[in-house]
Each structure stands twice: as C-alpha cells, then as structure tokens.
C-alpha positions as CSV (number, residue, x, y, z in Angstrom):
1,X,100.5,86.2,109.9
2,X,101.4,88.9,107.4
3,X,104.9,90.5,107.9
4,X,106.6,93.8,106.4
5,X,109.0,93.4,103.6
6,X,112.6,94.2,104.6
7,X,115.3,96.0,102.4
8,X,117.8,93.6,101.3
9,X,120.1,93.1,98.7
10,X,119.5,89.5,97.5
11,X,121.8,86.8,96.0
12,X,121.5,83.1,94.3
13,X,124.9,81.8,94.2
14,X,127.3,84.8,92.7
15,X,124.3,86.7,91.2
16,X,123.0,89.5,92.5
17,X,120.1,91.2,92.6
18,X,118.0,94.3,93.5
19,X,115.9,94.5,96.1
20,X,112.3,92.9,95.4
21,X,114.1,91.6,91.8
22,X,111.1,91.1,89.5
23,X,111.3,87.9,87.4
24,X,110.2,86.6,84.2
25,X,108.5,83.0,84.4
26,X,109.6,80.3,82.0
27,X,106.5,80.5,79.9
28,X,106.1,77.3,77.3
29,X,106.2,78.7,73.8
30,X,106.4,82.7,75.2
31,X,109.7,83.2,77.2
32,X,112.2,81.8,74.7
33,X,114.8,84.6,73.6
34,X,113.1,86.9,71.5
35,X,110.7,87.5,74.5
36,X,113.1,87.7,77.3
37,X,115.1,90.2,75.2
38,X,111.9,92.8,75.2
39,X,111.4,92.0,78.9
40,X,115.2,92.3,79.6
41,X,114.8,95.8,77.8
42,X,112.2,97.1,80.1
43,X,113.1,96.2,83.4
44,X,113.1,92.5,84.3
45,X,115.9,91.4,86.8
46,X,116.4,87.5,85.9
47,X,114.8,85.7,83.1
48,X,113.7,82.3,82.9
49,X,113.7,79.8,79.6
50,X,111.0,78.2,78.6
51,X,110.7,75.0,80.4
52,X,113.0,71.6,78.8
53,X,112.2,68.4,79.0
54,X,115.2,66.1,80.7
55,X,114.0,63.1,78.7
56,X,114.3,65.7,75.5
57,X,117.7,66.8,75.9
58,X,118.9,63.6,76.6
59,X,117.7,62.2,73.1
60,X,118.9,65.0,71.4
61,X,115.3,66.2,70.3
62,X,116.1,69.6,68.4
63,X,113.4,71.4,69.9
64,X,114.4,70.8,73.5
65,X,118.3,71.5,72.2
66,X,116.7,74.8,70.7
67,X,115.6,75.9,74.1
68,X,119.4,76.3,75.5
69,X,120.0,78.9,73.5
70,X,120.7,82.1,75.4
71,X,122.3,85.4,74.6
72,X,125.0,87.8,77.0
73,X,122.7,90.6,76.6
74,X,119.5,88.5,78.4
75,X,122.0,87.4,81.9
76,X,121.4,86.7,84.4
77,X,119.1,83.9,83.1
78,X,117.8,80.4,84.2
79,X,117.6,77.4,82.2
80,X,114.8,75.5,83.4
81,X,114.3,71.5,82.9
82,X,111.9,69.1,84.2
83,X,111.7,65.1,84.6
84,X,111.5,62.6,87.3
85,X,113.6,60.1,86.3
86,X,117.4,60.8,88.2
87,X,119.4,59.5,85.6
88,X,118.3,61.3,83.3
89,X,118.0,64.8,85.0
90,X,121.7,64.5,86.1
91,X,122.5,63.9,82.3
92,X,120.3,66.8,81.3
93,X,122.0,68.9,83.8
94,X,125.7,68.0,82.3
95,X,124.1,69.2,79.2
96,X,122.6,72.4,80.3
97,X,125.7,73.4,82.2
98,X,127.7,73.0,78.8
99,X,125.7,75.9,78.0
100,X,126.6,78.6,80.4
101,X,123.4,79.7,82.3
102,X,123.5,81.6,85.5
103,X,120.7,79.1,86.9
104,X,119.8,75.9,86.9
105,X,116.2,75.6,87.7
106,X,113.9,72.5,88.4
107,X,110.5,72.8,87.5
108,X,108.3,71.1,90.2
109,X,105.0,73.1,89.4
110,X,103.8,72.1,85.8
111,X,100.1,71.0,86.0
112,X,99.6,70.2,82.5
113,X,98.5,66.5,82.5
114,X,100.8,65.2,79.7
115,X,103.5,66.3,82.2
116,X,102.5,65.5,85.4
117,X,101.5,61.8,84.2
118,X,105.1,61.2,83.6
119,X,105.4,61.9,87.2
120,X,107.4,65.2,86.6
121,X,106.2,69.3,87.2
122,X,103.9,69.4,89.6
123,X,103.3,65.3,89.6
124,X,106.1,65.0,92.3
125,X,104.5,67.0,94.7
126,X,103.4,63.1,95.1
127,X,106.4,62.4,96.4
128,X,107.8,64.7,98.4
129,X,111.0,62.2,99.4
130,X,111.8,61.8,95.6
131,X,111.5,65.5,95.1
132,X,114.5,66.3,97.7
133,X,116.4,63.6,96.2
134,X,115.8,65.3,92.7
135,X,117.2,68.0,94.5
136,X,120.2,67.1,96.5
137,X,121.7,64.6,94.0
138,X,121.5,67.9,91.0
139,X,122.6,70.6,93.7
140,X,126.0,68.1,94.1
141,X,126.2,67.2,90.4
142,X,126.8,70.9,89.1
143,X,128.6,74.3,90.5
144,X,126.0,76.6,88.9
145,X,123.0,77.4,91.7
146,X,120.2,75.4,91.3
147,X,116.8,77.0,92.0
148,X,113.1,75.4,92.1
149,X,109.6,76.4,91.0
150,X,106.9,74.3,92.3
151,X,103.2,74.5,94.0
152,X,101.6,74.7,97.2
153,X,101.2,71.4,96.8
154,X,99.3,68.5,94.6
155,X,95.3,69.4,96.0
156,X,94.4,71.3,99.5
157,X,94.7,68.0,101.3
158,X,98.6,67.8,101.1
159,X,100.0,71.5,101.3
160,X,103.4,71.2,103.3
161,X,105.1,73.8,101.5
162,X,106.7,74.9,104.8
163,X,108.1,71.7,105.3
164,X,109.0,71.2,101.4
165,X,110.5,74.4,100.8
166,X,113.1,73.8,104.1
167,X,113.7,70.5,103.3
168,X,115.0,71.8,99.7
169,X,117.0,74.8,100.9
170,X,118.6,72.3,103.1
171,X,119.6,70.1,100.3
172,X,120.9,72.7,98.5
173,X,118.7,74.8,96.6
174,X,119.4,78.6,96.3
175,X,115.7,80.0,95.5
176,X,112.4,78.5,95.5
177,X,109.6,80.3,93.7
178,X,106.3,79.2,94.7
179,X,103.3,79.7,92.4
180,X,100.2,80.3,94.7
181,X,97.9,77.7,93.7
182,X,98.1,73.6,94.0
183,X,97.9,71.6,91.2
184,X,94.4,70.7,91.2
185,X,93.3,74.0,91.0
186,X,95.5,74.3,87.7
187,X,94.7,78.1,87.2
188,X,91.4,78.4,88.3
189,X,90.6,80.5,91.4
190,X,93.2,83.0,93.1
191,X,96.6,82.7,94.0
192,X,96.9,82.2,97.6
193,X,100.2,84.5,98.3
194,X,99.4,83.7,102.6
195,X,101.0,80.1,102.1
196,X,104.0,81.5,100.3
197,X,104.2,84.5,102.6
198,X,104.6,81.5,105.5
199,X,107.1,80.1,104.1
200,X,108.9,83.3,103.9
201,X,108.3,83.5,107.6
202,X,110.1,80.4,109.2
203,X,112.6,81.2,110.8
204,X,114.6,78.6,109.2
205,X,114.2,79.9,105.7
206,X,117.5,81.3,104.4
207,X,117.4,81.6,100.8
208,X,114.9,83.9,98.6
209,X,111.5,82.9,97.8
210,X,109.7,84.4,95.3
211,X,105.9,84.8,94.7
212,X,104.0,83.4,91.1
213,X,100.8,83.5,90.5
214,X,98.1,86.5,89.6
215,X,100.4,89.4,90.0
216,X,99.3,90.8,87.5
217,X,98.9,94.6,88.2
218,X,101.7,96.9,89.4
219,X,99.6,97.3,92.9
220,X,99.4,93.0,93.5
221,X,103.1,94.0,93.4
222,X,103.8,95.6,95.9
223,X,101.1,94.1,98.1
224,X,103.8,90.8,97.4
225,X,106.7,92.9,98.6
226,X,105.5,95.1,101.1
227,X,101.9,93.0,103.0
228,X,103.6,89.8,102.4
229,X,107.2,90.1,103.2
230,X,108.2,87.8,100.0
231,X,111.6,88.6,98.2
232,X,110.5,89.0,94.6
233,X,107.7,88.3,91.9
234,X,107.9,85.9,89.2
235,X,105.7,87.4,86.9
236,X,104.1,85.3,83.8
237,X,101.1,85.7,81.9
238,X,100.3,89.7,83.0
239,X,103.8,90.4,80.9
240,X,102.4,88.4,77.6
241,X,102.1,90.8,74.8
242,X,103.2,93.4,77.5
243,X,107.1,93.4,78.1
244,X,107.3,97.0,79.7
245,X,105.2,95.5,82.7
246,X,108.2,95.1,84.5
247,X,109.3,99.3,84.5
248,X,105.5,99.8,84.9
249,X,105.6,97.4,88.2
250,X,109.2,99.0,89.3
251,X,107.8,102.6,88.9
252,X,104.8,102.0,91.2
253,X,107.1,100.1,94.0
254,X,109.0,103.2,93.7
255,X,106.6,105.8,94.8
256,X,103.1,104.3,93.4
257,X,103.6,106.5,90.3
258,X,101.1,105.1,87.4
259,X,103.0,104.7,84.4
260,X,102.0,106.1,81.1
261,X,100.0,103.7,78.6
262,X,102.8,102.8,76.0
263,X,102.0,105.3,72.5
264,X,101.2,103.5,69.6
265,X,104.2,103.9,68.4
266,X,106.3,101.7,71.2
267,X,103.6,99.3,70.3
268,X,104.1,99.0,66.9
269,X,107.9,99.2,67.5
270,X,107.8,96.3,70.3
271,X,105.7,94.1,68.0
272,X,107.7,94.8,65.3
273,X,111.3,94.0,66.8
274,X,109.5,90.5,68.5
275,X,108.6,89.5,65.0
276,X,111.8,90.5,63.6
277,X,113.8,88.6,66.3
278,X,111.6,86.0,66.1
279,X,111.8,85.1,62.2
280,X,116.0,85.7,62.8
281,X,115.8,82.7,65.4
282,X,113.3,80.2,64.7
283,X,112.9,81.3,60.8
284,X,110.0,82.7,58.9
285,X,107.3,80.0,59.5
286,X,107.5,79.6,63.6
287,X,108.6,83.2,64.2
288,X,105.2,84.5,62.5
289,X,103.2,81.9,63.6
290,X,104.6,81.9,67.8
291,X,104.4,85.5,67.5
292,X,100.8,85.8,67.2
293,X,99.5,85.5,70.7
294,X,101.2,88.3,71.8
295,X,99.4,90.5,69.0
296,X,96.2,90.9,71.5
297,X,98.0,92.6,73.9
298,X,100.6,94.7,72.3
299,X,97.3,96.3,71.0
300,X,95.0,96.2,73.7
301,X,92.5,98.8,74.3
302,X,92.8,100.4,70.1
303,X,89.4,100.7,69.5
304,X,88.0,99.1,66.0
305,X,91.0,97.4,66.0
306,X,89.4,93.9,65.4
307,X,90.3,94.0,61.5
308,X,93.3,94.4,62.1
309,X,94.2,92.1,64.4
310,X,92.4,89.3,62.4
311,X,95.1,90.1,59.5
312,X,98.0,90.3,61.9
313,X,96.9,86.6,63.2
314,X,96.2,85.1,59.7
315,X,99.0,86.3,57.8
316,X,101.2,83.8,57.2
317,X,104.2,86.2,56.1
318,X,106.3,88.2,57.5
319,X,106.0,91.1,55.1
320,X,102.3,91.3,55.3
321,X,102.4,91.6,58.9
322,X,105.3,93.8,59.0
323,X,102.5,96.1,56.6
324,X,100.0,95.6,59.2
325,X,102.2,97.2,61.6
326,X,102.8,100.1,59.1
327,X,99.1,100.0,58.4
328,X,98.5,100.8,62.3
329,X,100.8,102.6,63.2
330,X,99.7,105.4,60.2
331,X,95.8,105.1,61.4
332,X,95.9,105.5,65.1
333,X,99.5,107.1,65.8
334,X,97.7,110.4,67.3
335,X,95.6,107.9,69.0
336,X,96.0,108.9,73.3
337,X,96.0,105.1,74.6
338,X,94.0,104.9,78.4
C-alpha cells in the first residue's frame, strides 16, 4: 500500500532538515569534496563522502585518510565507512569522529564483488544478526548519529528489509536509506521504491528513511515524496556531471515548475571550478584525470560536440583543458540548450 507524504520537519541527531531533504550519495571516486561543494551550491541538503574502507583507515592507507577531509562550507555531511570486521570498524569510527562530521554512516549496500567478498557492503545482508551487532556496538561507541545505507536485501529470496530496517532503528541508528534494488540485481532492472515505501509504513518505524535508486528525473521525485510517503531522496548517479539537479528537483516539488536547461556559460563555469577545485585538492595529475567523467554530462545535448569532448578527456593538463573550456564556451555561448 502506497501512502501520502506528510509535511514534517525532519532530524538525525541535532541536524536538521527540510522537509523531503534531498541527499547526495557517497559515490566512489565522484562525491569527494570538490563534487559535494558544486552540489552543496545548488541545492543538496546533506552530503555524503565517498565511501572508506575501515580496514584502510585503520592502516593508515593515505587514500582512505584522504577521504576524511571535509570543509565547513559542505555541512551537514556524512562520512561513510564500510567493513565487517568489529574491531576494526569501532577503531575506524574513533578515527572518523576525530574528524568532525555531522554523520557517521555504515555502508551496508555496496555490491561490488571485491567488497562484498570481504563480507562487507552489501555482503552482510548475509547476516542479518552480524549487521545489528555492527550497528549497536558503533551506535554506543560514538556521540555523533550513526546512519545506514544498505539494500533490499542479498537476492529476492531473502528481502526482510521491514524487519532489518526496525531491528537497526532499535539498536540505535538515526536514518536508514534504502537503495531499491538487492544485491544480485547490482544495477540492472528498476528500483523497486514499494519495498522501501513499506518500510516507511510500519508503524514502528520512527526515524527517516530515505529512498536511492533511479531517481533520476525531478518527476521520480516527487513520485518518492508524495505516491510513496518516503522522507527524502538520496540521489547518485542522475547528479554526475549535473550538480544543479538538486534546485532542478526542489523547483518541481515546489509547484512542478521545469527548470531552465543550464546556458552554456554555467556549464563551462561549473566544469571549470570542479577542475579548478579538483587540481587544488588532489593536485594536477588526479584532479584532471577524476574530473573527466563528469565532462559528458556538463555538456550534454551540445551538438557536434564530440571533438571537443575527446580533447577535454585526453588532455592530460590542466591548461589545455582549461582552453577547451574557453574554446566552448566562445563557439556555442549563443547556443539555446533543450
């Protein structure tokens, strides 16, 4: 049963949020804090890192140390770790909180297999048992809130997430965002927003729970919010190369107003201040090269745009992409985008 989303203010611990907050996902190699600063900018409510491995941070492995970093103007945001070993995710969480996030989150929903062979992301939907003690024992072991992200469960045999997403809140968890899918289906075939909408319908369910998973137009929106009752969207890949999504999905929840196609000009300026911010925070060689996938996207729908965007993803310097932007910007700034 479908049920009518009601007005609320929302809270997770001493944050809080607008009604239907929208979220950004943590994103491997895309929500790190050049990203989230863009999304911030145009109208996401709570950002997510990119997900960090327990075992990482625990070694001191400087790319998992690299992940903590997190900037005032990006709050509230979420640090996000996974593992399935309890020793180590308690120390990983002493380590994260030494870091001042908002949110602790535990990521229960990974299906990549180099992950979930380790028995961690969406591996413990396994063990249910293990997962709740995950839980509980890192809910008691910090002050900050501790949120989760997880599945519908491992395959279509084994979805409890009624049952899973209770048992959590009663052990302590604040949120729970629930991507749409189980982990066999890995990201094939549609989100099934039903199973999360039931879990937002016990009557038991106190905390938010937010919906992942193929909301990726500003109408699948507010289909979440207002056919499905859920408190929120965690939105990922539809906001890749595309940061004003967010004001895009806020202005149609509004009063289904259509926003207006960014100009060629925020493009160029939105590319352009990623790559800047980029280079200033991981350094010439990984800001160019990380950058690139979100080149597609920034210039979407630019007709004979193909040469360009071939130099923009081969350069391997800063300035000659920087020119590339100059180079577009001059050729199709009269351009009307559809």
């Amino acid at each position: 049963m479908l049920v009518l989303h009601k007005k609320t203010l929302l809270s997770i611990g001493n944050i809080s949020l607008p009604d239907f907050p929208l979220l950004l996902a943590p994103m491997e190699d895309v929500s790190d804090p050049p990203f989230r600063a863009l999304c911030k900018k145009h109208g996401a409510d709570l950002m997510y890192t990119e997900f960090v491995s327990s075992e990482g941070l625990i070694r001191d492995a400087a790319k998992s140390i690299q992940k903590l970093d997190i900037y005032e103007k990006e709050r509230p945001v979420g640090i996000q770790i996974f593992g399935a070993n309890l020793e180590s995710m308690l120390r990983a969480v002493e380590i994260v909180e030494a870091t001042n996030p908002d949110i602790i989150d535990i990521n229960f929903g990974c299906p990549v297999k180099k992950v979930v062979c380790k028995g961690a992301g969406a591996g413990i939907l396994k063990d249910i048992p293990l997962m709740v003690k995950l839980t509980k024992e890192m809910v008691r072991h910090t002050k900050l809130p501790v949120t989760i992200k997880t599945r519908l469960g491992w395959d279509n045999d084994s979805i409890k997430i009624v049952e899973v997403a209770e048992r959590l809140q009663d052990v302590g968890a604040a949120a729970i965002s629930i991507h749409g899918r189980t982990r066999a289906q890995m990201y094939k075939g549609e989100a099934d927003w039903t199973k999360i909408s039931d879990v937002k319908n016990n009557s038991r369910m106190k905390i938010p729970v937010f919906a992942n998973g193929d909301i990726n137009t500003p109408e699948k929106a507010r289909m979440i919010r207002d056919q499905y009752g859920l408190d929120g969207a965690m939105i990922g890949r539809a906001t890749i190369g595309n940061p004003w999504f967010f004001n895009e999905v806020k202005l149609y929840l509004k009063d289904k107003t259509i926003a207006t196609t960014p100009s060629i000009k925020d493009r160029v300026e939105a590319a352009r201040s990623h790559l800047k911010m980029a280079i200033d925070w991981k350094g010439e060689t990984l800001g160019v090269l990380e950058t690139r996938r979100h080149y597609t996207n920034y210039f979407k729908g630019i007709p004979y745009f193909k040469k360009y965007r071939t130099k923009m993803v081969t350069s391997d310097f800063s300035h000659d992409v920087f020119a590339v932007f100059d180079e577009v910007h001059d050729k199709f700034k009269d351009l009307v985008c559809l």
